[in-house]
N, C-alpha and C positions, 0 to 999 in steps of 0.2 A: 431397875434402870429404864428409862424413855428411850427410845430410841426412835430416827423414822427411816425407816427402810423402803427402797425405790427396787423395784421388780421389772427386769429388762427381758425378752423375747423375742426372737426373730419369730416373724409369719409370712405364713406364703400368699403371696399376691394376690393369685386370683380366688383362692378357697382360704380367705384368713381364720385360723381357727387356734385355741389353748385348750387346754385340760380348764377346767371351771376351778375357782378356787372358792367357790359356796359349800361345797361337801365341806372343805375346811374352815371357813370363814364364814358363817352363813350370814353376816352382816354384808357380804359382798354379794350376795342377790340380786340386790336393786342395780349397782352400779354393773352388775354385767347384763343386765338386763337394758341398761341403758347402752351400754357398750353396742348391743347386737340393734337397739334401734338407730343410733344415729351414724356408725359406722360401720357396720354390717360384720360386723367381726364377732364369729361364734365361740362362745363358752361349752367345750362342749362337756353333757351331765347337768345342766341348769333347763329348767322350764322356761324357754327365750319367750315367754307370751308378754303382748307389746306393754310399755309399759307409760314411757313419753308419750306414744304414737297413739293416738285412739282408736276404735275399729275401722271408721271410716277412711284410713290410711290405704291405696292401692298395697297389694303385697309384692308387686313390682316396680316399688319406689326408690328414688333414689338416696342414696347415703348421704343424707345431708352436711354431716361433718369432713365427708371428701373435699379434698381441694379441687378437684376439678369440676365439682357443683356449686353454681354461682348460687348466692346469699338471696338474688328474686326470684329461684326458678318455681316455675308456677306445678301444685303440686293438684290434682285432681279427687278431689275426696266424695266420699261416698255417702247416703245417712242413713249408717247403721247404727240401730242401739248397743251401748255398750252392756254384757252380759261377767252377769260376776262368779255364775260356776259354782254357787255354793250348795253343798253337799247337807241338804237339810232334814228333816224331821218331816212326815208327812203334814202334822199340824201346822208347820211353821209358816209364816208368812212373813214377806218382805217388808221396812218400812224405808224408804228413799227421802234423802235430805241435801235438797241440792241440788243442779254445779251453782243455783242462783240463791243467794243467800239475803235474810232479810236487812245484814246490817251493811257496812261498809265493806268488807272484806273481797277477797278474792273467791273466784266459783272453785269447786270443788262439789263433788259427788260423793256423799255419805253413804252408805248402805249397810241395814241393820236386817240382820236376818233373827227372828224370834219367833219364841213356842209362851205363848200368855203374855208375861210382862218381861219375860228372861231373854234375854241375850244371848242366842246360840252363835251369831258368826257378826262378823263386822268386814267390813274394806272400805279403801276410798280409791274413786278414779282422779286423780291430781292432774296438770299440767294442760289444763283449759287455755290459760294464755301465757303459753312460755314464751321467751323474750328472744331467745334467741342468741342471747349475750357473747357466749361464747364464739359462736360463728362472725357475729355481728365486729367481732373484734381482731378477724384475723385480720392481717395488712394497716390497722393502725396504731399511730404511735403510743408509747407507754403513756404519755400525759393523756391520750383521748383514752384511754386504758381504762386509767384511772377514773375519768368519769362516770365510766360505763360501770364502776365497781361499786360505786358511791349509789347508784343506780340499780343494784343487784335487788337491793330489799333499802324500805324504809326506815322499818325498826331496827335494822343491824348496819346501818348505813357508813358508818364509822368502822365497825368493827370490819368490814368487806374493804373497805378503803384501807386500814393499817396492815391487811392481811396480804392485801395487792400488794403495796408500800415496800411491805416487808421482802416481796420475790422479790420486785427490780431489785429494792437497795442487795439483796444476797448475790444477785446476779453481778450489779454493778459494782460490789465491793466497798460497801458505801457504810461508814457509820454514823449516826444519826447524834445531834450532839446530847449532852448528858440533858439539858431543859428541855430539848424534845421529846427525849424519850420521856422525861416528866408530864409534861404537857399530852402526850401524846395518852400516857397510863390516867392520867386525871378524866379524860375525856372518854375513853372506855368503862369506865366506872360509871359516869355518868351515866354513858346509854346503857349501862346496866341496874341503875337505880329506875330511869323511866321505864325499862321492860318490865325488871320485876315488879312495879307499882301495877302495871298495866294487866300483868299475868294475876297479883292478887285481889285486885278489881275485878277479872272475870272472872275466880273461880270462887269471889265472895257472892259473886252474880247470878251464878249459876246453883248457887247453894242457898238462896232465897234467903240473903243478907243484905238486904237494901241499901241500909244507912253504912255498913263496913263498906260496901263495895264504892258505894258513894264519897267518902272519905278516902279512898286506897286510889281512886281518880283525883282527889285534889292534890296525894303528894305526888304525884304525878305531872299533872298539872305546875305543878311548884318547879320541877325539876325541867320541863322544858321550856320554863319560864328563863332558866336560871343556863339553859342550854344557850339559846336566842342572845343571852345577854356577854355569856362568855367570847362567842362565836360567831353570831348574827344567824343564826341558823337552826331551829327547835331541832333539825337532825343531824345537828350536825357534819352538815357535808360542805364542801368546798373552803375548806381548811386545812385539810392536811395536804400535804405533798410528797412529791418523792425527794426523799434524802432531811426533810425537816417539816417545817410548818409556812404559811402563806402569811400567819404577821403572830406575832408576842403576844401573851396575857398580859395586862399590865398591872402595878399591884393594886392600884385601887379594885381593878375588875377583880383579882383574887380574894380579896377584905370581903367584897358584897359576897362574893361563895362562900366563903369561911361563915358569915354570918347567916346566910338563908341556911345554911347546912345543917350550923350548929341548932337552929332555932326549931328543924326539923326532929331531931332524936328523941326530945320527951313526947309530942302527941303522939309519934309512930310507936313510940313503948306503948301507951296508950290503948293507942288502937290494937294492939297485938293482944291486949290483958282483956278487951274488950272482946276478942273473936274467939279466946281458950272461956267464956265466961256465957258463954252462946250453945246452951245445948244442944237445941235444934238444928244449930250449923256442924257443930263437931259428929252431931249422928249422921249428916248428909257425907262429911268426908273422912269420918275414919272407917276402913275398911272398902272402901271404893275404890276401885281400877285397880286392883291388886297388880304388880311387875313385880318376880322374884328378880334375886340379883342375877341367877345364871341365865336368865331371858333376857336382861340388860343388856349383858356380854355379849351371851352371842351376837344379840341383834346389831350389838355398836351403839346403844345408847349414849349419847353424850347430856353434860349439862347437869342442872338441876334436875333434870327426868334421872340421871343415871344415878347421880349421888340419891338422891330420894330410895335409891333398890339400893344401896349401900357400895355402890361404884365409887369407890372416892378417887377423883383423877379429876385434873384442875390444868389446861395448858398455861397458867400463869403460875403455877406452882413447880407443875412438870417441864413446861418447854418455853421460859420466858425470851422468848428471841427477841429482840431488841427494843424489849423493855427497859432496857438498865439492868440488868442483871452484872456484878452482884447486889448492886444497890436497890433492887426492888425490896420495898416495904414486906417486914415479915408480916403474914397472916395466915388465918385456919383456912381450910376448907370443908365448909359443914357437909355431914350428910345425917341420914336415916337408914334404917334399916327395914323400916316395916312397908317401904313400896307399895303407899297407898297414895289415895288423894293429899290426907293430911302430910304424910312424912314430903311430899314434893312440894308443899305449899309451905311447909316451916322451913325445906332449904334455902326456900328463896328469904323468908323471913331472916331466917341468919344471916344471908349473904347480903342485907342488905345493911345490917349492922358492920358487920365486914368489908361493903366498899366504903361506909362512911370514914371507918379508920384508915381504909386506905387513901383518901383523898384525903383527910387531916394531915397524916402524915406527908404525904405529897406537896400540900400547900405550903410548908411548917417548914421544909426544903426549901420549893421554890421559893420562897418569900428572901432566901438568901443567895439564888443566884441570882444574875443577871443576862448571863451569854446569849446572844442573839440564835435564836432559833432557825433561822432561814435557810431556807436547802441549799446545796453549794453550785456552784455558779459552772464549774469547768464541765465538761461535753461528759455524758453518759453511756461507757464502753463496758458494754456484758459480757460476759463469760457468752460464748454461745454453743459450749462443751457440753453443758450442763441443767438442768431445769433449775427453776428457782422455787422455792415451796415459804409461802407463810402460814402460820401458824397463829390463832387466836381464839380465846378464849369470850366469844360472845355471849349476850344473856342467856341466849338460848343451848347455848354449849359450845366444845369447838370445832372450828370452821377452817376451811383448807384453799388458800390457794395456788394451784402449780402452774408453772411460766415458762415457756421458752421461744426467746425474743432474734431476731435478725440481729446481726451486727452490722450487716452492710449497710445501712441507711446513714444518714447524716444526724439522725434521732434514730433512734431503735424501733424497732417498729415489733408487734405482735405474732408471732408465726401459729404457737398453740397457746390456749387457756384454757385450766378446767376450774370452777367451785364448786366444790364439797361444803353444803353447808348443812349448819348443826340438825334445821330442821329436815331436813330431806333425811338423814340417819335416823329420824326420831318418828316418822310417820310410823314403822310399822311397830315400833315399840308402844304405839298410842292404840292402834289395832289391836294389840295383845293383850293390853290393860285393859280395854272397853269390852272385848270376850269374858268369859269364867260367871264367873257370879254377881252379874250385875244387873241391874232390870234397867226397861229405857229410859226411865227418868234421871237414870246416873250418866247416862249416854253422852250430855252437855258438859256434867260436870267432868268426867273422864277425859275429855278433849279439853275444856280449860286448863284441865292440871295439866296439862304441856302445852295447850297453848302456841299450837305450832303455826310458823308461817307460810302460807302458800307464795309469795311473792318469791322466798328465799328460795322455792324448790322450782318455780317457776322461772328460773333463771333464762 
């Protein structure tokens, strides 16, 4: 049974401090770690070394997440290199990759610690340009919330937007009509078809598969063609809203997606029969980046990364919150067992077989309602007892967000917000997989097979 369980404590004011809950959770490392940089509140039993915060942080800085530290206070930094501590082999030598990277991406600092071609230690320094989102959004109202969420990351931009969506409406007691929630599950699908094309693109990329990787960007391509058209939007943002949707699918626009859709399934067989038919790709990824499933676990692997170690847990299976449940569409959720490159690049393969029937089916529905989707019109009164928590299941896995909103306003306005997203749980699962028995040239493809986003952790 799923369950989500909210963990309450008093702390003392001036020395805020808990018992650490990583000795038992050891997936909760990072966020207490993050806890003690932005709010200065000690885990105590956890290794607090900075984690947001870079070296050049004064160590008499202020708590930024405090309320009584304004959102421009100017912060004094220092330039120190940052040092990774790792416990090496006299042979070994460092290779550094990064925070500037050659392609589009976000910075990020790689560091590969090796003896020959092997891979003895791995880390990464993240949060080069964190956004600030959540401070950024205390004191305003849920509608500017919401933009700000839509805003979290580009590639999950939808999925951060339903997750938001999701706290107010729990908060506001709000149920969402049955087309929305259709509309709302068609469009997550969606951006989980453009992700997974995108993630099998770079780990056909990285695996020195030119013409797949090439092909696995055009169904991609296809898909945010087909986003634009639904939506006006390739990411889908400034569409949804809180309590509904900002305008209807209409059906002709539903026909042209049934039919790009349907047109897509036999070359994507295709392409799949083409990439098992590929020796020299399958020796690049099977056996690569090895994740047992009890590494998974602990770590808090979510996603395709987790299912791939044989994690099977799905928040659209497990915690469909206001998807339509009971009426969400039955389906599997793939996984693997052998938590390798390959088994994390076939879940995604399944899973894209799987949202196609999920969106078949969804259409197949819609095509016979009608109901006006539009969020409801009367004033927006939250619970303010209570946090609001959504729940969703994005490409990259699931993602969290919790809420707790002023009632006093004449709009509600923002008091706290935190996002938990998929990639931020998944960084150090990527760490672990790129360790063991891998030499550097797997080093690229190891990170492709998850694929994670900096944007999403750089909130």
């Amino acid at each position: 049974q799923k369950v989500v369980v909210t963990l309450i404590t008093g702390l003392d004011g001036e020395n805020p401090s808990y018992k650490a809950l990583t000795p038992l959770i050891p997936a909760a490392e990072w966020l207490e770690r993050e806890l003690h940089d932005l709010f200065g509140i000690e885990a105590e039993g956890v290794d607090l070394k900075p984690l947001v915060l870079h070296r050049g942080w004064p160590k008499a800085h202020p708590y930024v997440m405090h309320k009584d530290v304004a959102k421009d206070t100017p912060i004094e930094l220092t330039d120190t290199d940052h040092e990774f501590g790792f416990t090496s082999p006299a042979s070994a030598h460092q290779v550094a990759v990064g925070p500037i990277h050659a392609g589009i991406i976000e910075p990020g600092h790689l560091r590969f610690c090796v003896t020959g071609e092997r891979i003895h230690h791995f880390d990464a320094q993240l949060f080069y340009t964190h956004k600030g989102i959540e401070k950024m959004a205390e004191g305003k109202t849920i509608y500017e919330g919401l933009t700000l969420a839509e805003h979290v990351c580009g590639l999950c931009a939808f999925s951060h937007s339903l997750a938001y969506s999701q706290a107010v409406e729990s908060l506001c007691q709000i149920t969402p009509s049955e087309r929305t929630q259709a509309i709302r599950r068609l469009l997550l699908e969606m951006e989980r078809l453009a992700n997974h094309f995108a993630d099998l693109t770079a780990i056909c990329s990285a695996g020195g598969f030119g013409f797949a990787s090439a092909r696995a960007a055009y169904f991609r391509e296809s898909i945010m063609q087909l986003n634009k058209h639904l939506t006006g939007h390739r990411f889908l943002r400034d569409f949804n809203t809180l309590g509904g949707l900002k305008s209807d699918l209409q059906a002709v626009t539903l026909d042209i997606a049934f039919e790009t859709l349907d047109k897509l399934k036999s070359p994507y067989r295709q392409w799949v029969e083409m990439l098992y038919n590929k020796d020299s790709f399958l020796d690049r990824v099977e056996g690569a980046g090895l994740l047992g499933k009890q590494q998974a676990l602990d770590l808090g692997i979510v996603g395709p990364s987790a299912r791939g170690s044989g994690v099977v847990e799905d928040l659209r299976h497990d915690y469909p919150q206001g998807m339509g449940q009971p009426n969400y569409p039955t389906f599997s959720v793939p996984s693997q067992t052998d938590g390798d490159v390959r088994a994390r690049m076939q879940v995604r393969i399944d899973e894209v077989y799987e949202s196609l029937m999920l969106i078949r089916q969804t259409l197949s529905t819609m095509a016979q309602d009608g109901v006006d989707p539009a969020a409801p019109t009367k004033p927006l009164k939250p619970n303010p007892e209570t946090p609001g928590i959504g729940l969703v299941e994005s490409a990259k896995g699931g993602l969290l967000h919790w809420l707790v909103l002023e009632a006093s306003a004449p709009v509600p306005t923002i008091n706290r917000w935190h996002v938990r997203s998929a990639s931020y749980m998944n960084w150090r699962g990527m760490a672990a997989a790129t360790m063991g028995n891998n030499i550097v040239p797997d080093g690229p493809l190891v990170n492709k097979s998850f694929n994670l986003c900096y944007a999403c952790s750089d909130r």
